[in-house]
Short mmCIF file of the C-alpha atoms (twelve columns), coordinates in Angstrom:
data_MODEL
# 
_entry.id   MODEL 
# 
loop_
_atom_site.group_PDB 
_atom_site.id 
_atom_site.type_symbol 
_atom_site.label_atom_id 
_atom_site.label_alt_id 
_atom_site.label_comp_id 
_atom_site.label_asym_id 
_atom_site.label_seq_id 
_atom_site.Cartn_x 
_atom_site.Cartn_y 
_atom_site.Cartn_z 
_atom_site.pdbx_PDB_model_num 
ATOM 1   C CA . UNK A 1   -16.747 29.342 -85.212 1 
ATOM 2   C CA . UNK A 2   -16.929 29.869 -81.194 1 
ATOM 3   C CA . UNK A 3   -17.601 33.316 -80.020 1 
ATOM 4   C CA . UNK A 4   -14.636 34.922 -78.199 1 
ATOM 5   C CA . UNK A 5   -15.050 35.894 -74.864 1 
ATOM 6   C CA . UNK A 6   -13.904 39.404 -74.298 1 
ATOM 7   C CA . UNK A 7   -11.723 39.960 -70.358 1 
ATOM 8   C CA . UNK A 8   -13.446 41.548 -67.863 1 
ATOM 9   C CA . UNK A 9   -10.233 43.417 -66.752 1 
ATOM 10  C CA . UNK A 10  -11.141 46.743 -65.594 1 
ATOM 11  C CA . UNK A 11  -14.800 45.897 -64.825 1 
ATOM 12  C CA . UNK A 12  -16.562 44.969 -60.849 1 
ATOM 13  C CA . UNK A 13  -17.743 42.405 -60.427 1 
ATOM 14  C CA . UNK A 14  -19.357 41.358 -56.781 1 
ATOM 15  C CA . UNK A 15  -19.564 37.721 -56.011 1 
ATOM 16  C CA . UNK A 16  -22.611 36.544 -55.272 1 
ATOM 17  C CA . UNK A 17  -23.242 36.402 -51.180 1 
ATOM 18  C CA . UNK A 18  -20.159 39.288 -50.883 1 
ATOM 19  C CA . UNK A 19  -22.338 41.314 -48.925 1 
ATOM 20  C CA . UNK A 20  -20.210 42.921 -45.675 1 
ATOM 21  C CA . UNK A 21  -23.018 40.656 -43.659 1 
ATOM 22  C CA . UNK A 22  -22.908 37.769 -45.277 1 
ATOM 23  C CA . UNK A 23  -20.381 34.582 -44.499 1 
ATOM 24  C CA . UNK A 24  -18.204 34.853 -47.119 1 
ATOM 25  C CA . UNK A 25  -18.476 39.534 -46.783 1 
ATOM 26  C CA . UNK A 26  -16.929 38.717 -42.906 1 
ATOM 27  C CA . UNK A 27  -14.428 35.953 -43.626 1 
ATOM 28  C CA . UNK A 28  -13.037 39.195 -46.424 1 
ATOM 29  C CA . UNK A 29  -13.289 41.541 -43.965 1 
ATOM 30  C CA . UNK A 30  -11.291 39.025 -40.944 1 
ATOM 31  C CA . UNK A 31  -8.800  38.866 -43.971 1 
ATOM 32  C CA . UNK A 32  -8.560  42.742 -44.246 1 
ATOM 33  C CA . UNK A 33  -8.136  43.156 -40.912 1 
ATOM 34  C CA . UNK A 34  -5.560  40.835 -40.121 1 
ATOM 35  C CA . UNK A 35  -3.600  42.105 -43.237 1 
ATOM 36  C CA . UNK A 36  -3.534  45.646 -41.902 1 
ATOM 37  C CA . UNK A 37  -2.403  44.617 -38.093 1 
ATOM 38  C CA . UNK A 38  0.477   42.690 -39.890 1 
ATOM 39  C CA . UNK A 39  1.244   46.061 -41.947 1 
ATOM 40  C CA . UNK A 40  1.314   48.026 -39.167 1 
ATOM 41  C CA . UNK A 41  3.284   45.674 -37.111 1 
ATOM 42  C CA . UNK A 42  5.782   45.490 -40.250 1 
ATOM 43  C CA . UNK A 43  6.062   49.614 -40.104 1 
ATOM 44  C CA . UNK A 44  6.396   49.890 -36.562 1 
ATOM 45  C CA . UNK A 45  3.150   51.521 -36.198 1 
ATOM 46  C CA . UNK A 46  2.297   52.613 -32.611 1 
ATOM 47  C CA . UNK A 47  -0.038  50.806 -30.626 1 
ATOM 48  C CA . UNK A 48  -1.604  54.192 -30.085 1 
ATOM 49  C CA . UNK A 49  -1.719  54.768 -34.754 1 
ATOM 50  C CA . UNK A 50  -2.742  51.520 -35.673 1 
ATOM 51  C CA . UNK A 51  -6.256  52.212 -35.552 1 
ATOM 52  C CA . UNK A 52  -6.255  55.383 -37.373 1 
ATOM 53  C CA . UNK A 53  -3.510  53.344 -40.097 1 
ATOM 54  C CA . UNK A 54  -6.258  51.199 -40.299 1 
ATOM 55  C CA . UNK A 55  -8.992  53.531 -40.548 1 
ATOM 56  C CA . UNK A 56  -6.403  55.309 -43.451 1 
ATOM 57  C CA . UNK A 57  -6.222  52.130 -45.324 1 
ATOM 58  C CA . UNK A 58  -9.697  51.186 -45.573 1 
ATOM 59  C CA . UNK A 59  -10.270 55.046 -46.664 1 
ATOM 60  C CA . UNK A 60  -8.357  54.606 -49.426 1 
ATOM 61  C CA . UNK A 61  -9.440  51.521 -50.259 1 
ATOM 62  C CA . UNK A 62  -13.367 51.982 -49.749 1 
ATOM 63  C CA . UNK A 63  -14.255 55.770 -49.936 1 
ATOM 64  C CA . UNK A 64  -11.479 56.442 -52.209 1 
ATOM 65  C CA . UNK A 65  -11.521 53.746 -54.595 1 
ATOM 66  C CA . UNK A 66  -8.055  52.523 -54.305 1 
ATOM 67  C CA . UNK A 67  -7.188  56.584 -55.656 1 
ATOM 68  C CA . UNK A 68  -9.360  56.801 -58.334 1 
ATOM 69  C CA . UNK A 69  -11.786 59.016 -56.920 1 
ATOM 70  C CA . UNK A 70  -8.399  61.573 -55.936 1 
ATOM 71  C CA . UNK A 71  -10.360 62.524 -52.796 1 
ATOM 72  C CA . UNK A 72  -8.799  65.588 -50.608 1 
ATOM 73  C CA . UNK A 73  -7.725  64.212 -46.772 1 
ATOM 74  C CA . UNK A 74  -4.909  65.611 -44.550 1 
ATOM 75  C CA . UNK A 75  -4.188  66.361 -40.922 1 
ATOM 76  C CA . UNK A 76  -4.093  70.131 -39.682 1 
ATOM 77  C CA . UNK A 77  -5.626  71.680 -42.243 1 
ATOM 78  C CA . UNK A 78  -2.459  70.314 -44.419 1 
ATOM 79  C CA . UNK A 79  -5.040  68.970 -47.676 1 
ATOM 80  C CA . UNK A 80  -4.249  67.307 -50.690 1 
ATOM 81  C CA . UNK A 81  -5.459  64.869 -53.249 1 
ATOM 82  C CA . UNK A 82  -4.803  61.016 -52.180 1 
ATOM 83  C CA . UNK A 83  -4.410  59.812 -55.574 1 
ATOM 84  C CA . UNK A 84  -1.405  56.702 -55.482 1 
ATOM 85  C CA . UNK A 85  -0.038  54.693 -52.631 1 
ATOM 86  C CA . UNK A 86  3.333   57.448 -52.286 1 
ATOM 87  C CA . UNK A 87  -0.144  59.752 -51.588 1 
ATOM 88  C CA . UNK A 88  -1.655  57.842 -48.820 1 
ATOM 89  C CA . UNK A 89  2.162   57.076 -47.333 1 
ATOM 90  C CA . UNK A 90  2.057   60.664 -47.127 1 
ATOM 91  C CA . UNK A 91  -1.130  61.028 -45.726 1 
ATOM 92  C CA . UNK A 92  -0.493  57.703 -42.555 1 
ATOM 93  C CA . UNK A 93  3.273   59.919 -41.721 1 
ATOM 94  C CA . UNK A 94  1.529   63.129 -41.719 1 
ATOM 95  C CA . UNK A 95  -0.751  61.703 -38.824 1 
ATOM 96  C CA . UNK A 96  1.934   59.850 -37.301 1 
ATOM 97  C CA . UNK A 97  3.694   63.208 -37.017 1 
ATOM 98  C CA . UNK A 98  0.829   65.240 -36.146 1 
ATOM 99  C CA . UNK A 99  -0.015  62.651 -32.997 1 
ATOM 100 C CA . UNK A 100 4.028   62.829 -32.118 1 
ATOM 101 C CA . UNK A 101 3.703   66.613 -31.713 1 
ATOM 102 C CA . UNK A 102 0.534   66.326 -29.822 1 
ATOM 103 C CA . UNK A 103 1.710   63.794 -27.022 1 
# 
């Protein structure tokens, strides 16, 4: 009788050669990038926020582990827990509306 395979879902697994360096780690990265100009272009982000929604985005993605890792982040001292995406919406407006009231 074959042995069953169990899924992997829920486990990491890095591709061999996926280092940020590597080919294949900057043709991901290209990929990343260009996916978060197009969101920011889609939301009407200002020239003068895209970096920072970019910089937000790869946060949560990176450092926070997509939410898992609930880090705290705000603007002005306003903190919370970045756990889901409504979290990190909250987090990209809260800067937009912190950099309106500053200009």
């Amino acid at each position: 009788m074959p042995r069953r395979r169990r899924p992997v879902v829920g486990h990491r697994c890095t591709p061999r050669g996926a280092t940020p360096d590597s080919p294949l780690g900057e043709a991901l990265w290209r990929l990343v990038d260009a996916y978060t100009e197009t969101l920011a272009q889609l939301l009407s982000v200002p020239d003068s926020g895209t970096r920072t929604f970019a910089n937000d985005l790869s946060w949560y993605a990176w450092e926070n582990d997509w939410g898992r890792k609930h880090a705290v982040a705000g603007v002005d001292g306003d903190m919370r827990p970045i756990s889901t995406p409504t979290d990190l919406a909250w987090l990209i407006t809260r800067g937009w509306e912190s950099a309106d009231a500053s200009s």
